[in-house]
N, C-alpha and C positions, 0 to 999 in steps of 0.2 A: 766601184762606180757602176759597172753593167749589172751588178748582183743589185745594188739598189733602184736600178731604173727597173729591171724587172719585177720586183719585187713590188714597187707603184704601179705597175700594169695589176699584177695578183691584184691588188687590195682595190685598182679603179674597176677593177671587170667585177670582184665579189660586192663591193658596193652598188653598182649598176645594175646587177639583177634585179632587186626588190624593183626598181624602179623603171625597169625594162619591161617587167610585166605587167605592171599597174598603168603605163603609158601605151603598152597598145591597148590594153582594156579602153582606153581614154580615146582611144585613135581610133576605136571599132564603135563605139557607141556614140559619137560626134559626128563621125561620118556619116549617121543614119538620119541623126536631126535631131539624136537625145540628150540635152547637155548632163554633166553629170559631177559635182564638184565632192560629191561625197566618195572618193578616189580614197580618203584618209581615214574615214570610218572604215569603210571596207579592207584596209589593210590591216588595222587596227585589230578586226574581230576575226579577220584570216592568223595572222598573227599566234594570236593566243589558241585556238581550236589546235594548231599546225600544234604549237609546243606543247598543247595536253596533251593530244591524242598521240603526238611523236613520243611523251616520256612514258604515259602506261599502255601503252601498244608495243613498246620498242624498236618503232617500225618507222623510221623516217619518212619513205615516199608514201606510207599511208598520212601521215601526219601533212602533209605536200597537201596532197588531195582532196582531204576535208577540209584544210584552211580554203582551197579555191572555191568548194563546195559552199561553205559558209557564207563565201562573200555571195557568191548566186544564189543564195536564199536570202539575204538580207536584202539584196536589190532587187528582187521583186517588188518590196512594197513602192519604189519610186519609181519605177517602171508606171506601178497602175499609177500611181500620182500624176506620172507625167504625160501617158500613152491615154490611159481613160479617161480619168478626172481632170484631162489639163488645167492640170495646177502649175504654179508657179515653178520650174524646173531648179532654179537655184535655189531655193527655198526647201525643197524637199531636198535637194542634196543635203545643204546643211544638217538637218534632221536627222538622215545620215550618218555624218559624221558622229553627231553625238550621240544618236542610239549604236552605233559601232563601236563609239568606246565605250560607253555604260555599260552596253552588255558585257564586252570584256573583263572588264574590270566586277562586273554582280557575276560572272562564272565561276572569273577566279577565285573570287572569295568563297564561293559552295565548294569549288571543286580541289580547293588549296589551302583548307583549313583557316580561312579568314586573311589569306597575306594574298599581297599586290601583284606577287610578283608567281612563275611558275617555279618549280624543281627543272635546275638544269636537265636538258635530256644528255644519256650518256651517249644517244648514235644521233651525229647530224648526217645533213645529204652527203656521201662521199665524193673525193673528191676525184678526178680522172685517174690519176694515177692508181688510187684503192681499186678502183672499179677493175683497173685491168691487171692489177697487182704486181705493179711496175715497184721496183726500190733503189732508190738511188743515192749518194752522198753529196751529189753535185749541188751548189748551193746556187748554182745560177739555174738548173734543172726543177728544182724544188721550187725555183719564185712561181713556174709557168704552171705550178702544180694548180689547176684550178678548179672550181667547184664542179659538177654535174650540173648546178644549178644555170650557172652562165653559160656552158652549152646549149643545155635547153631553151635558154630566153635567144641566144643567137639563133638556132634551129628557127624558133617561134616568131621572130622577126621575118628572115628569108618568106617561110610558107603566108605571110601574114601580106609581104610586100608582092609574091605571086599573085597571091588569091586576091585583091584589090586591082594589080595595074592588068592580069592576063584572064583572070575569069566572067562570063557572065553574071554572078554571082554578087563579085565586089563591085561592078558594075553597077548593082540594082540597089546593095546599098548606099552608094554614092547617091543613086537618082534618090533615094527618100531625103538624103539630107539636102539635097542640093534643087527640086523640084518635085516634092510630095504629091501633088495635083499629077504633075506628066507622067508620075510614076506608075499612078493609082491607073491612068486610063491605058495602061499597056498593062494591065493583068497582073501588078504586082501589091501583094497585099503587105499596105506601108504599115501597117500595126503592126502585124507579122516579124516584118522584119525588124522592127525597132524594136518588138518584145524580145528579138534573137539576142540584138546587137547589146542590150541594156544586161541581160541578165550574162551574157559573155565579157562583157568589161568589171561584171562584179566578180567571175571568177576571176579572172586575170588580175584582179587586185586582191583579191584573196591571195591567188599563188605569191605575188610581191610579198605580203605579211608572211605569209610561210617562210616563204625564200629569207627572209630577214632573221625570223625565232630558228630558223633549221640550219642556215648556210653561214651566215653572218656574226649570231650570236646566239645562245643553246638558250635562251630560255626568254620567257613574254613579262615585261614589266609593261606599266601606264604609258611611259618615255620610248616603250621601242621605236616608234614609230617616227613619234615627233616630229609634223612636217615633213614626211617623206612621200605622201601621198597628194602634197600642193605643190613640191619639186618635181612628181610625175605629171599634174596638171599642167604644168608649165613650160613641162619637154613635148607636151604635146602639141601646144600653140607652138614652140620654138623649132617643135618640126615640121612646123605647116600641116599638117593632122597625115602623116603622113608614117610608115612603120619605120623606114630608113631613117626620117628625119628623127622620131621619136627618140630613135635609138641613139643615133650621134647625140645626141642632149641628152639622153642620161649618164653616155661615157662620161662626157664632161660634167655632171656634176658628181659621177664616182669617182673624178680624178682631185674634184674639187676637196670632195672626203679625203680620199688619199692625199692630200696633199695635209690636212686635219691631223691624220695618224703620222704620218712620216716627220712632221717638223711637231710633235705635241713632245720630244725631249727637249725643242730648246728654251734654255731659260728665258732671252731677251721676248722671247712672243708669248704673251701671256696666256693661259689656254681659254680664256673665256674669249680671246679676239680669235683664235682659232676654229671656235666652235661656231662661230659667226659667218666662218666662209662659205660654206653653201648657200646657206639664206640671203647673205649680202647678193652671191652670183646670180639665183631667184631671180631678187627683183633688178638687178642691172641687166638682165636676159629679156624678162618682161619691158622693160622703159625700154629697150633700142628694138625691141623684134616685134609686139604686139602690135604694134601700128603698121606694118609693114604684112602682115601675116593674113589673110584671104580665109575666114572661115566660111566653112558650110553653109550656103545661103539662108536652109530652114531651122538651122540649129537653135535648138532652145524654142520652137517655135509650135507649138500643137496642134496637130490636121486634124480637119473638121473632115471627112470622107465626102466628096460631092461640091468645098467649097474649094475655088480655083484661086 
């Protein structure tokens, strides 16, 4: 009984990374005033870059890297969409999404002999225990055994929840999203920091895709993804844009997962109802919390420099 409660903790915390990362990207670039719904693209072409460059590298945390990398190159272009040209901010995310996966999916095929999918990599991120070269028989010891990855996204929560409630810094991001005008007249340059805020939620959704092809599952199909980057949109609203809250709402829908793997032996639940459970939790998270939920005053909203 305690080997399998632990064991639901392992598989709620390794599922929760991908989407721990990708939610505070979503938490940093909302709070500036950028909305940003291409979260799914961007994990998408993280993803894949993370599994190539992790299987002919050999190098997992190089593979980490460039997935993040990737995604802060892709969001640039919606950046200037939304920061210069205010354009329509949902619209270009969309865009997004689908040049995120197109390009994924036009790499793979150059760089994978025409197939969908990647060559598994033989090193993913290790896990605590490798790293300090710990071995043990204990089968309750072995559940706690958990990625490096979900270290880093808790580490990256904490420094995330500092630098917003104690520094001057998250301070000024807040004033863009939340009064762009009052921001501008106390010397702070609200382009600036939206251009910060925009191309840091692309890597942080990149590292989510990585975290996914490297921690999760060793290699990049069309499907890795699937919606894992609209369950981080939506731990974002569900945490009041907020890194603590983000975070509690992605535990829960990696428990949601886990709860997916741990009951997909029994026969009486069919697994396609299974496969359902995240997404049903989505939108029952969405209907009871989005109403209730205080966004960013200027989010979504394009400053004119000079107009109030």
């Amino acid at each position: 009984m305690i080997d399998s409660i632990l064991l639901t903790i392992n598989i709620s915390l390794m599922y929760s990374a991908p989407l721990i990362f990708t939610a505070l990207g979503g938490v940093i670039t909302q709070r500036s005033g950028v909305d940003n719904i291409g979260l799914e693209g961007l994990m998408t072409l993280g993803a894949f870059v993370a599994a190539a460059v992790g299987y002919f590298t050999q190098n997992p945390w190089l593979g980490f890297l460039m997935g993040g990398l990737s995604g802060a190159g892709l969001v640039v272009f919606h950046a200037i969409a939304s920061i210069n040209l205010r354009a329509n901010q949902l619209i270009s995310g969309i865009a997004i999404n689908f040049i995120g996966a197109g390009l994924a999916l036009f790499l793979c095929r150059i760089y994978f002999n025409g197939g969908v999918q990647t060559i598994a990599v033989t090193k993913k991120i290790p896990t605590m225990f490798s790293i300090f070269s710990i071995k043990t028989q204990n089968s309750a010891l072995n559940a706690l055994n958990i990625d490096a990855s979900v270290v880093l996204a808790i580490v990256l929560t904490i420094v995330l929840w500092f630098f917003f409630a104690k520094t001057k810094w998250g301070m000024r991001i807040t004033a863009c999203g939340e009064h762009p005008a009052a921001a501008d007249t106390l010397g702070i340059n609200v382009y600036a920091v939206r251009y910060a805020c925009s191309i840091l939620s692309g890597f942080f959704a990149g590292l989510g895709g990585a975290a996914m092809t490297l921690s999760v599952v060793s290699m990049f199909s069309s499907t890795v993804i699937s919606g894992h980057g609209f369950i981080a949109l939506a731990a974002v609203i569900f945490g009041k844009w907020t890194p603590q809250g983000a975070f509690g709402a992605c535990l829960l829908f990696g428990f949601a997962q886990a709860l997916v793997v741990m009951l997909g032996g029994m026969q009486f639940i069919p697994a396609s109802v299974l496969a359902m459970l995240p997404y049903i939790l989505t939108l029952v998270v969405l209907a009871l919390f989005v109403g209730r939920a205080s966004m960013p005053k200027a989010l979504d909203k394009p400053y004119i420099k000079g107009q109030r």
